[in-house]
Structures are given as structure tokens and as C-alpha cells.
C-alpha positions, 0 to 999 in steps of 0.5 A: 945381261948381268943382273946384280942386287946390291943390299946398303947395310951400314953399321950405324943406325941410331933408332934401332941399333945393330937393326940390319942383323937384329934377329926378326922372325927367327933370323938377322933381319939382314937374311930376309932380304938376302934369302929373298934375293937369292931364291927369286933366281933372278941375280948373278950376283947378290952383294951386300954393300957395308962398312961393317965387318960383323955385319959382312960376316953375317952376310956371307953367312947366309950366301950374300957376296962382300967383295968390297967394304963400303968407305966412311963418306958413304956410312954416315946417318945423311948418305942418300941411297943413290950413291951408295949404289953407284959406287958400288955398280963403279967397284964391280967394274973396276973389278971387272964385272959390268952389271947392266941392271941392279936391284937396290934391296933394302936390308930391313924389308923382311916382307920383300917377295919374290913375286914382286921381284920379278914383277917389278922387273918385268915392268922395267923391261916392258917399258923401258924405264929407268928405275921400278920400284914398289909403291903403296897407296896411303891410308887415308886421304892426304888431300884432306890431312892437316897440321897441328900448330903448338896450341893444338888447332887445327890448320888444314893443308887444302881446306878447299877439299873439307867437304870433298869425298874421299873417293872424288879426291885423286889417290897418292901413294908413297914409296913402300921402301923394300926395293928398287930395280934400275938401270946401271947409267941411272945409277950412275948418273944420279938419276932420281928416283921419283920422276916419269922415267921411272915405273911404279909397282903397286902392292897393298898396304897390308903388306909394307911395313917400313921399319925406323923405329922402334914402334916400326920394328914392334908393329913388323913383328905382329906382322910377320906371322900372318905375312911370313909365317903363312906364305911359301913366298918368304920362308926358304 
């Protein structure tokens, strides 16, 4: 069964420009995820999916494949992720490979590990699912969070839950934004990400750092010697 990792890095990102190959931690940030994808031996194939031909030279550079340059309609600032990996799995099979798992890696998720590659994988296998993928629990409890209306007051989204506990409320969590294992026809198909077909891969808090902006990027930073610099995991 072919496995292949396809890692989106466009070259338009606003909030952070050229961020996908801005150097963190003594490398393009682009590497990590490369590097991470590479060392786990888990892939026959690791592709990086851009529009950007510094960005694809940067990328071969550190073992990654470009076979295709991703078009226009697939590269602006609103193109959800999903299509971008359907066509890539589509451009592979028209060139005649026909992976049957892809692992979306995102480029900018410099604390992937290779243990979690692996482990989210396996719950992908044992349970049949459609899509794996790693999720963290908040930090607070959202069922007691609130909105704050222009004149600063106070509005409670559940007020129901003011005099609630924070241990009897139910935990949520979101997506950690490092990675997602999925089936080709899932991809393919559109299937969502979020939904009961899908397995989630717990890991802490401590180690998720989605990076958008620049406070994301400075915050990544202070963490990278503690996540990075003390586990074999991460470097190569």
C-alpha cells in the first residue's frame, strides 16, 4: 500500500510573509515538517504541494519531491485545504502512482513528532476510519467563555453554566493543526474532516503551537528550545 505525504506551502501568505521557508530554529520553517516526514519512514513518497518556485527549490533541498507546481485557483488566501490535497493524490495518478493513504502535513508545525505520525496512523488503521489527525484539549473551559460587546460588557455565551465547575463541564478540544492522516477516496471525495468517520489523536497542550501571526511565530520561538532543542524526536 502506497503512503504518501503531501505538505501545502503556497507562497502568498500575508500575516507572516515568505513564512513557509522563514528560518526557525536554525532552518526554513518548511524543513521541520519535511525532515519530520522523511525520518518517520513511514512514506514512499513526500511531496511538497506550492505555487512557488523558491519555495519548491527549498524543498528539494532538504529531500522533499516537487513533481507538479500547484495552479492559481489552488493558491489563493480562501483555498481550504481538502482540495489542494485531492488534487494533488488526482496529479500523482495521472502520472501514474496511486497512493492509498496521504498524510497532509502542515508546513508551518515545526513540533510534528515522528511518534505521533505513527500513532495517529495506527488509529487510522485500527479503526477503519476515514481521516486521523491530532487534537488538543483547550485551555480553559469554552462552556463558561463569553463575548465582549464595544462598550466592553459582558455577555455569557452559556450563562446557564456561570455557577458550573469547571471539572463537571464536558472537555472540548480543537484541531492542533500539525497533520492529518487520510484515506485517498476521502480526499478525493470531499469528505470533512471533523465528523465520526474520523479519529482523533490526543497530544497536550503543551506541545501545539499553530503559527498565523506574528505573536504565533514569537510564542513558537520561545518554545522551540524546550520542545525541539531537548528531544531526539525533532532534530535529524
Amino acid at each position: 500500500m502506497s503512503r504518501v505525504a503531501v505538505i501545502p506551502a503556497r507562497g502568498g501568505s500575508k500575516r507572516i510573509p515568505r513564512k513557509n521557508i522563514k528560518m526557525f530554529y536554525g532552518k526554513p520553517m518548511i524543513a521541520w515538517s519535511i525532515e519530520a516526514a522523511i525520518n518517520s519512514g513511514m512514506f514512499d513518497r513526500v511531496i511538497v504541494s506550492t505555487d512557488d518556485e523558491e519555495i519548491a527549490s527549498v524543498a528539494r533541498s532538504y529531500g522533499a519531491e516537487t513533481p507538479f507546481m500547484r495552479p492559481a485557483d489552488l493558491s489563493d488566501d480562501h483555498t481550504p485545504t481538502i482540495p489542494v490535497i485531492a488534487h494533488a493524490i488526482q496529479t500523482l495518478t495521472d502520472q501514474g502512482d496511486q497512493p492509498q493513504e496521504v498524510c497532509c502535513i502542515y508546513a508551518t508545525a515545526p513540533f510534528i513528532s515522528i511518534d505521533d505520525l505513527k500513532g495517529a496512523h495506527k488509529l487510522l488503521a485500527a479503526s477503519g476510519s476515514r481521516y486521523s489527525f491530532t487534537v488538543t484539549e483547550f485551555p480553559a473551559p469554552i462552556f463558561r467563555s463569553f463575548q465582549l460587546h464595544d462598550d466592553a460588557s459582558v455577555e455569557m455565551f452559556w450563562p446557564e453554566n456561570f455557577n458550573k465547575r469547571s471539572q463537571d463541564l464536558p472537555r472540548a478540544f480543537h484541531d492542533a493543526g500539525q497533520f492529518y492522516w487520510g484515506v485517498s477516496e476521502a480526499w478525493l471525495n470531499g469528505d470533512v474532516i471533523f465528523s465520526s468517520a474520523s479519529r482523533a489523536y490526543e497530544i497536550p497542550r503543551w506541545r501545539v503551537q499553530d503559527i498565523d501571526t506574528v505573536d504565533d511565530w514569537a510564542r513558537a520561538e520561545l518554545m522551540a528550545p524546550e520542545i525541539i532543542g531537548t528531544s531526539s524526536a525533532y532534530e535529524s
